[in-house]
C-alpha positions in Angstrom: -17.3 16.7 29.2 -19.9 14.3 29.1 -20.5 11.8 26.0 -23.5 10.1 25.2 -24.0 6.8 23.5 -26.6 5.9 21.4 -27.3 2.5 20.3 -29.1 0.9 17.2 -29.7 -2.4 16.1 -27.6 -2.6 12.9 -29.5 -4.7 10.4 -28.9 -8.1 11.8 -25.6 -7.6 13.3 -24.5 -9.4 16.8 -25.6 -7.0 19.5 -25.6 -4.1 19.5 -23.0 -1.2 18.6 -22.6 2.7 18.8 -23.8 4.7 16.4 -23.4 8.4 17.7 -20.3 8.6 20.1 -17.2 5.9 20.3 -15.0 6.2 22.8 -10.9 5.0 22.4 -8.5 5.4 24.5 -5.0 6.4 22.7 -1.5 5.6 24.2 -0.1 7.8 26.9 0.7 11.0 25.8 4.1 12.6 27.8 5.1 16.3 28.5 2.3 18.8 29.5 0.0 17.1 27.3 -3.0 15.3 28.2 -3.1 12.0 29.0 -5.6 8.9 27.7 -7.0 11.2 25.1 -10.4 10.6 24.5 -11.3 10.5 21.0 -15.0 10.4 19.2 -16.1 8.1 16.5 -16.3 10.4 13.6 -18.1 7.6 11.7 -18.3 3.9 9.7 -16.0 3.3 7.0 -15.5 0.4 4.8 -12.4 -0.7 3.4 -11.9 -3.2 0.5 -9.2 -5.3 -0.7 -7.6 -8.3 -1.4 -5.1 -9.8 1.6 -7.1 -12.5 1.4 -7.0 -13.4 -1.7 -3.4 -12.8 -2.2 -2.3 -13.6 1.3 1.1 -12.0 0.9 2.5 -9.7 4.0 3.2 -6.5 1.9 -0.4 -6.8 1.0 -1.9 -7.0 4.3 0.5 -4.1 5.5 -0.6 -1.7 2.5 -4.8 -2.3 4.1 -3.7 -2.3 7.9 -1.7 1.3 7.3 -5.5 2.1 6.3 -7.6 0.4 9.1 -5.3 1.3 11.7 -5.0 5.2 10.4 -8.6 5.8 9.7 -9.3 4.6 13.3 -6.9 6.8 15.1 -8.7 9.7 12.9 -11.3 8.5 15.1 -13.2 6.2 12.6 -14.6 2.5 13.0 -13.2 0.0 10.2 -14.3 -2.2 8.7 -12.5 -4.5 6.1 -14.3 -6.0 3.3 -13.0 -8.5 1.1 -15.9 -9.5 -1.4 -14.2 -9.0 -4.8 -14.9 -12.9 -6.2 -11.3 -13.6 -7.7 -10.3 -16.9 -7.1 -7.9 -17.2 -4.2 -3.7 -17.5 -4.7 -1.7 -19.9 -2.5 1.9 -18.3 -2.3 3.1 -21.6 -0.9 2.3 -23.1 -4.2 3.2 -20.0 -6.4 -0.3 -20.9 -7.9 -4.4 -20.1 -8.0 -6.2 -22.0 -5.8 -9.6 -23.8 -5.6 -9.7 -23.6 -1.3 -9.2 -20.8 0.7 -8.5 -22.3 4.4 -4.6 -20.9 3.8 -5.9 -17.2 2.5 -8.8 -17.2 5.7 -7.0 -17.9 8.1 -4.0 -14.9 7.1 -6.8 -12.6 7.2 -7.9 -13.6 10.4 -4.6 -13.6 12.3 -3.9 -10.3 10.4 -7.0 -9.0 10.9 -7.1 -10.5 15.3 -3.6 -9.2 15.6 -4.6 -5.2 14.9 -7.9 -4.8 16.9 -10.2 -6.1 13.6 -10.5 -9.3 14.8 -15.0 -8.7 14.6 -14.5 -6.6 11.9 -13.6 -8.6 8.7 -15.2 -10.7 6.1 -14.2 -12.7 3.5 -16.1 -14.5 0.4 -15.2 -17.6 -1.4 -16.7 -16.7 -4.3 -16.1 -20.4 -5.7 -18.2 -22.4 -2.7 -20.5 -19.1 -2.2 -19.2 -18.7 1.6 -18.3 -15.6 3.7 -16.4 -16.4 6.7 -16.0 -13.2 9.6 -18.9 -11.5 8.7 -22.1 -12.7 7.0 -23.4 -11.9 3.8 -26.4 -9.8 5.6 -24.0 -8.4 7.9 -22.1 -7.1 5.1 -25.0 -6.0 3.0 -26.2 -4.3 5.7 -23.0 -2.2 6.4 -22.7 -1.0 2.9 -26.3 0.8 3.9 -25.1 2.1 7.5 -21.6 3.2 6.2 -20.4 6.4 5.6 -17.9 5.8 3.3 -15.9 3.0 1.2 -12.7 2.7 0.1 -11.8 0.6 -2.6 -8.4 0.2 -2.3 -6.1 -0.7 -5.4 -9.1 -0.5 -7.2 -9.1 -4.4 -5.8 -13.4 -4.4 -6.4 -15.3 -4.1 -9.5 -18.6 -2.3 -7.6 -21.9 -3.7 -7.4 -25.1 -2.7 -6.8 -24.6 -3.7 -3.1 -21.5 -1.3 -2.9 -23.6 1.6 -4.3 -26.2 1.6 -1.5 -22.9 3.8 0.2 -23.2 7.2 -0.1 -19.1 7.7 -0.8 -17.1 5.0 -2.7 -13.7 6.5 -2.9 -11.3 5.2 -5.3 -7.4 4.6 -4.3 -5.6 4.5 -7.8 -2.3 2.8 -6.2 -0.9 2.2 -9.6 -1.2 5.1 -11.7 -1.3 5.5 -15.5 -2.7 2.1 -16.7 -6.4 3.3 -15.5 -6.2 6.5 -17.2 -5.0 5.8 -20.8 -7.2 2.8 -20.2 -10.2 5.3 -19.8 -8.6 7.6 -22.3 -9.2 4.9 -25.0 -12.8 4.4 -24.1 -12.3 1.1 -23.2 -16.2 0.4 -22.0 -15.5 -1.9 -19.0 -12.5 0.6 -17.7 -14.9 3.5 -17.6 -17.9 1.5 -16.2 -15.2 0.5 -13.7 -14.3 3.6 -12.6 -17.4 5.7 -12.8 -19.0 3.6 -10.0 -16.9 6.0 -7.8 -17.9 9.1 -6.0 -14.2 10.4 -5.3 -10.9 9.3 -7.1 -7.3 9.2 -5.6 -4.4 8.5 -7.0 -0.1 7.5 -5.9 0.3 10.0 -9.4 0.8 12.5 -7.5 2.3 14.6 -10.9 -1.1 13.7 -12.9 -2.8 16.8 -14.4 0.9 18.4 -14.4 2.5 20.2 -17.8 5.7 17.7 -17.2 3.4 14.5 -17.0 1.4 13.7 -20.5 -1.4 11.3 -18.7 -4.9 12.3 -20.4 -7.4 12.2 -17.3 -10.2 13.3 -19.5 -11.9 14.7 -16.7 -12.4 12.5 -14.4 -11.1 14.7 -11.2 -8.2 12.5 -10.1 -6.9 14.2 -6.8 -3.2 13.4 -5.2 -2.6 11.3 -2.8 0.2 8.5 -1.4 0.3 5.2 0.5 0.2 6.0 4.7 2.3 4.7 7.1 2.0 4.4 10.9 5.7 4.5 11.8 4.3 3.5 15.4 4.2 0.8 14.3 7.4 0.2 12.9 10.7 -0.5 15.4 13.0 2.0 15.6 16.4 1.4 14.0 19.4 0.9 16.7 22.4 -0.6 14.4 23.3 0.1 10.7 23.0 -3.5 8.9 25.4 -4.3 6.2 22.9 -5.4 2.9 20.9 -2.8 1.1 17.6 -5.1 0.2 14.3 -5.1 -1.5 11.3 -7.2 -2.1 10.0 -8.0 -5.6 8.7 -9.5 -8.6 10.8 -10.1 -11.7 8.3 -9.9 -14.5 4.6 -8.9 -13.9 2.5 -9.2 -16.5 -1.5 -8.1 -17.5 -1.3 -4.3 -17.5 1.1 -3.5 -20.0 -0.8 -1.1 -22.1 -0.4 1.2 -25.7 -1.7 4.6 -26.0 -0.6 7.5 -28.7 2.2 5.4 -29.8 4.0 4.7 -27.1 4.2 1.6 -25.1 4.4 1.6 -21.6 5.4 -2.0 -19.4 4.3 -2.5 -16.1 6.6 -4.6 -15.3 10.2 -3.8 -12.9 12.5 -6.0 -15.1 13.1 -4.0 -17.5 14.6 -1.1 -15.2 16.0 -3.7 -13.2 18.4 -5.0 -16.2 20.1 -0.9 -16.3 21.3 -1.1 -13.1 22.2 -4.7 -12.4 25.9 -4.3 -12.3 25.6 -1.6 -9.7 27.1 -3.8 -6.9 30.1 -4.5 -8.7 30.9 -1.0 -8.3 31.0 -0.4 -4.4 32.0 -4.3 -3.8 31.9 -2.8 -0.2 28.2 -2.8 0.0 25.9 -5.9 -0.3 23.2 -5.6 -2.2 20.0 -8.4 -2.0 16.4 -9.1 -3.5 14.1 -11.1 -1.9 12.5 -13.1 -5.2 11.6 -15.8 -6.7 13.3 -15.9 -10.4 11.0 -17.0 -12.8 13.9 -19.3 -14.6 17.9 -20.1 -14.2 18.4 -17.8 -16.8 17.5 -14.9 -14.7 18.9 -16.2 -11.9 22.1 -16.2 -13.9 21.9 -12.7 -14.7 21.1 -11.4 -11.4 23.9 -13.8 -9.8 26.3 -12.5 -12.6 25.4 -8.6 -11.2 26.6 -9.1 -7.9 23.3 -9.5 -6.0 22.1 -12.2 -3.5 19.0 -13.5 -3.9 16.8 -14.9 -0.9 13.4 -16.6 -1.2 10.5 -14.1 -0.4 8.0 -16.8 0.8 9.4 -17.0 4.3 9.5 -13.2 4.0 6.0 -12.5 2.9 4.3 -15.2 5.4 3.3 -13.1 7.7 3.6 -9.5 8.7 5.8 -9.7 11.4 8.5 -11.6 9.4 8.1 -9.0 6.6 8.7 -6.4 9.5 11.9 -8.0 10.7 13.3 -8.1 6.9 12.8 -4.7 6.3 14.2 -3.7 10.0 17.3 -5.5 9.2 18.4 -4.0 5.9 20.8 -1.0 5.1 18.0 0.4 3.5 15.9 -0.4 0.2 17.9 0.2 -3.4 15.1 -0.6 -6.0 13.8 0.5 -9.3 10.4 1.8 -10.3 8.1 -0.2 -13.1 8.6 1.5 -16.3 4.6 3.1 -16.7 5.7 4.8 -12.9 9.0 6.3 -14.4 8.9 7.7 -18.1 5.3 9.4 -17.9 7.1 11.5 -14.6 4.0 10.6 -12.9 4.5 11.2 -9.3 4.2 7.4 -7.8 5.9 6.6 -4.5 6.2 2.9 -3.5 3.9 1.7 -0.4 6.7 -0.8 0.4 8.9 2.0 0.7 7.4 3.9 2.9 7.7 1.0 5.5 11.5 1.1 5.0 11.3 4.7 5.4 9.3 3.9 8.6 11.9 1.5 10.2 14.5 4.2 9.9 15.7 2.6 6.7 17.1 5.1 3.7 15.6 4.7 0.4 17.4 4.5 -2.8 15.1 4.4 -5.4 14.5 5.8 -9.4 13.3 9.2 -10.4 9.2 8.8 -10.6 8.4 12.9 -10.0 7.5 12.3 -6.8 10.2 15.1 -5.3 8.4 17.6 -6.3 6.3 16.8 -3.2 9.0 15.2 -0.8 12.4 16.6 -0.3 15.0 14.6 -2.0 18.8 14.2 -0.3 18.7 12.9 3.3 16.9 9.7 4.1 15.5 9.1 0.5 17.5 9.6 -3.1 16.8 9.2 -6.4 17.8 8.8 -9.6 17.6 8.0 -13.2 21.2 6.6 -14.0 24.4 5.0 -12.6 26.0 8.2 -11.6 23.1 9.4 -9.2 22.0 6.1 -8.1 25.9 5.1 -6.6 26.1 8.5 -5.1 22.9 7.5 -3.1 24.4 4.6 -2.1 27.8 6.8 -0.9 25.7 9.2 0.4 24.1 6.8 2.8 27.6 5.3 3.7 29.0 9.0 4.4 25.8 9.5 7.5 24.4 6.6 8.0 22.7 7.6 11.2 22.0 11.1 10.0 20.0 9.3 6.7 18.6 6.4 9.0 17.1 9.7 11.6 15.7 11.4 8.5 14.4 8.4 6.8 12.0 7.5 9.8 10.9 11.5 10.1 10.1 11.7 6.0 7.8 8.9 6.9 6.6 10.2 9.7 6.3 13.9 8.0 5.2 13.1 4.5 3.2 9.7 5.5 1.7 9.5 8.3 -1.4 8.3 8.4 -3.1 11.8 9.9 -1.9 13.9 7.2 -2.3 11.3 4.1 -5.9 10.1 5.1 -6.7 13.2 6.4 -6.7 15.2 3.5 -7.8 12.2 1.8 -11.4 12.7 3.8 -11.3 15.9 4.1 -11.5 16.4 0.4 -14.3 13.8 0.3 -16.6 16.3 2.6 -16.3 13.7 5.8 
């Protein structure tokens, strides 16, 4: 078969680039399949985010499960950071008025996967974009096919609408819609700047989940993951482990009574004493208590704390943490849990990926993945300690099935494949 390449100047870009065929080679393929696949480029897409701004490893995982998926469907990437917030320095635990420390992430991130003349980044405080230029980026909002604003991490411009398809990725469902439901102005502007709208809900629009989507057409879907990419798991480590926040604040919200915190605390208060009752586990968060009072009280429950700044520094570190744990126990934010509304973890997933079992709380989301080997749930002490037996019981059976539920229920060509599909690309 013979494939043609076209070439166009790209409105000011370096050089030149191809606009009709791309060819990649893929990694060797064994039996009596063929080898060095050939793949075509299907097309331009942009994504948007913020590992730049909040140079964090989970972060920068949660956009290069995107890039790196979207361009073994055969796409060219691009990521786009142009959002304007102010830049956070996790080494200070503080905003920022310099963004050297957040640049230079990105770039390794960004070198280290294949994106490494594919990225951009703007200070919005000095009015600077390092990777690629302003006109470079301006220009690629016309030429694209598609964005994807992932998180929601971009309030959309008139630049961004010169793209024909701006896809929404709702990563944390229900604070958008009951914002939208109350006709909060700015929400709706927000949102309606979108051609297509996703959402980690996967329950939303059930009977059993009571989120008013007031017809915006909020379709399913859940955070990819490239377990290629992800070592496989050859011991069974002794400390169950999870990375998180204490308290986060700014999207705790009211609607028809009802309050709903976005926020893990308050789940993670019901089941601190869990360790005390299988003293044969360990059991270890990787967070930075906001006081010595809450240090206290996760001390007093039996769990091990460990700073998450070494953790979170770069992606490879973040890997290793994850590869060496039993396997994640964590809670869900309370806005996930009691509305039922479908929401699995993108943090997760990568345990899932590293042949890591998940222990985690009842969101809905097993209506869509099976539930029992590899990942559990539950909603009180009783379920969540027979997870943690259930683990100890088959540990290599639940570390097998962990890393095939990943592969199975998130790998990157089923999740974003759908996801385009349903967009018409």
């Amino acid at each position: 078969m013979r494939f043609g390449v076209f070439h166009e100047q790209f409105g000011g870009f370096r050089g030149e680039y191809e606009i009709t065929w791309r060819v990649k080679r893929c990694r060797r393929i064994t039996g009596n399949q063929l080898a060095d696949a050939i793949v075509t480029k299907r097309g331009d897409i942009i994504v948007l985010h913020f590992a730049g701004q909040m140079p964090l490893a989970g972060i920068a995982w949660q956009a290069m499960h995107y890039l790196v998926g979207l361009e073994r469907l055969g796409y060219r990437c691009w990521y786009i950071e142009d959002g304007g917030a102010n830049p956070f320095d996790p080494r200070a635990n503080s905003i920022v008025m310099t963004c050297d420390y957040n640049v230079r992430c990105l770039k390794q991130a960004m070198e280290e996967y294949g994106f490494g003349e594919r990225w951009s980044y703007w200070d919005a405080i000095h009015d600077v974009h390092y990777g690629l230029s302003r006109n470079e980026v301006r220009a690629l909002y016309r030429q694209a096919d598609a964005l994807i604003n992932l998180c929601g991490a971009t309030r959309l411009r008139d630049e961004h609408l010169a793209c024909p398809v701006r896809i929404m990725i709702d990563t944390d469902p229900v604070y958008e819609q009951l914002k939208y439901a109350s006709a909060d102005r700015e929400s709706r502007a927000y949102l309606d700047a979108h051609t297509h709208f996703f959402t980690y809900g996967e329950n939303l629009g059930s009977e059993d989940c009571p989120v008013p989507l007031c017809g915006v057409s909020w379709r399913p879907t859940r955070p990819p993951v490239d377990v290629d990419l992800w070592p496989q798991p050859r011991d069974a480590p002794c400390c169950f482990t999870t990375i998180a926040t204490w308290e986060n604040k700014g999207k705790n919200i009211e609607y028809g009574g009802l309050s709903y915190v976005w926020s893990k605390h308050v789940n993670f208060l019901r089941f601190l004493d869990l360790p005390k009752h299988r003293p044969d586990s360990c059991f270890r968060i990787a967070m930075l208590p906001p006081d010595d009072g809450v240090r206290a009280v996760v001390a007093a429950g039996g769990w091990s704390l460990v700073d998450p700044r070494p953790i979170s520094a770069d992606m490879r570190s973040y890997r290793d943490f994850i590869a060496r744990s039993r396997g994640e126990f964590t809670v869900a934010k309370d806005i996930y849990v009691r509305p039922n509304s479908g929401w699995f973890s993108d943090r997760s997933v990568c345990y899932l990926a590293a042949g890591r079992p998940v222990i985690t709380m009842r969101t809905g989301f097993s209506k869509f993945c099976p539930v029992g080997v590899g990942w559990f749930e539950y909603s009180n002490h009783e379920e969540a300690l027979a997870g943690i037996d259930a683990v100890a019981a088959n540990y290599s059976g639940n570390s097998r099935a962990a890393r095939e539920l990943a592969r199975e229920y998130f790998g990157p060509d089923r999740v974003l494949g759908a996801l385009l599909e349903d967009c018409g690309l």
